[in-house]
N, C-alpha and C positions, 0 to 999 in steps of 0.2 A: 467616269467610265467613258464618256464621249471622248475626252482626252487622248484616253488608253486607243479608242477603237479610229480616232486620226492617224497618230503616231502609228501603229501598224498597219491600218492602209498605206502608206508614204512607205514604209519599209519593205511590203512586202511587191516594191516594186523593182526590188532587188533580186538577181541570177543565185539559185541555189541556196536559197532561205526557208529556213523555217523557225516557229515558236514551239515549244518544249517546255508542258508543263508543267509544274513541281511540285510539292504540299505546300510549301510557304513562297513562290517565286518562279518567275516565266525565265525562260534563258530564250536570247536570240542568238542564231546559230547559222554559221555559213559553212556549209561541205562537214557538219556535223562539231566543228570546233566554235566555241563558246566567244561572242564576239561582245552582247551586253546581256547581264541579268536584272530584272523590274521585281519590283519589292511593293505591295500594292499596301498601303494605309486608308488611315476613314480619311485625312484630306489632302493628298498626294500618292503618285508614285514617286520610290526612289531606286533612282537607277545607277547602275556602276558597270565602268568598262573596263577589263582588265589591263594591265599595263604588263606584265610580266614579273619575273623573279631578279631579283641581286642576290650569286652567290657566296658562299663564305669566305671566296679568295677575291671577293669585291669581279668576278663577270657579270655581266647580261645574259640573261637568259637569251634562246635565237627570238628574233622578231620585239624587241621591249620597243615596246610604243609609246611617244611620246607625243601630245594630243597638240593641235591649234585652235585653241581658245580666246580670241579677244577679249569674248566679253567676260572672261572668265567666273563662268558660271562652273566650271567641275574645281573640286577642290582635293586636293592628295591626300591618299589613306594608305599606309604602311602597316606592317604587322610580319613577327617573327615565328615561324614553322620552329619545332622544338630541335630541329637538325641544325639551326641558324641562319637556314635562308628567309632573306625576306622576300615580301611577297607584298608587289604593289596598286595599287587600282586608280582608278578618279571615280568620282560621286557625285551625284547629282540628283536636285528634286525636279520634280515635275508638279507643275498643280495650275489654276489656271489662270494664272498668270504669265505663262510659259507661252516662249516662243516657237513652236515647234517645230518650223523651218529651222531653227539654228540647232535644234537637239537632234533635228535628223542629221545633219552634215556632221555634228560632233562623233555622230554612231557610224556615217557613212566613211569618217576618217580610217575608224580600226576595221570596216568592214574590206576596207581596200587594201591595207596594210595585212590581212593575213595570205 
């Protein structure tokens, strides 16, 4: 929980933010669009940024974000919509072992990119 309550100090030092939240999950939100959602466990959170859609004629969705990770700690997650768009994300745990300077620049990438 101290974890959680760093990570959103750091964040909320960011223009037209806010946390939004769910039964199962907080969304972080900038001008109301969905930038990362937390998924809170007994010994992490997991977090996930969206990436955007690929659709059936192989386009990008507007704005598909593609993340810069050195140390690549987000790992790519795919999945198909029953109309055949996919739909893409990167993932990521938190726990405390976590850097949390680099998780914020990772959030602060898509938060710049909308």
């Amino acid at each position: 929980i101290e974890l959680w309550r760093e990570l959103k100090e750091k964040l909320f030092t960011l223009d037209n933010v806010d946390f939004v939240a769910q039964s199962s999950y907080i969304k972080f939100t900038k001008n109301n669009k969905g930038v990362c959602y937390f998924n809170f466990r007994k010994d992490k959170i997991k977090g996930e940024i969206i990436r955007g859609n690929v659709n059936t004629d192989g386009s990008k969705s507007k704005n598909f974000f593609v993340i810069d990770d050195p140390k690549h700690i987000c790992r790519e997650y795919n999945f198909t919509y029953k109309s055949g768009v996919e739909g893409h994300r990167y993932l990521f745990d938190i726990n405390e072992t976590s850097d949390l300077d680099y998780l914020e620049m990772l959030i602060r990438q898509k938060y710049k990119a909308l």
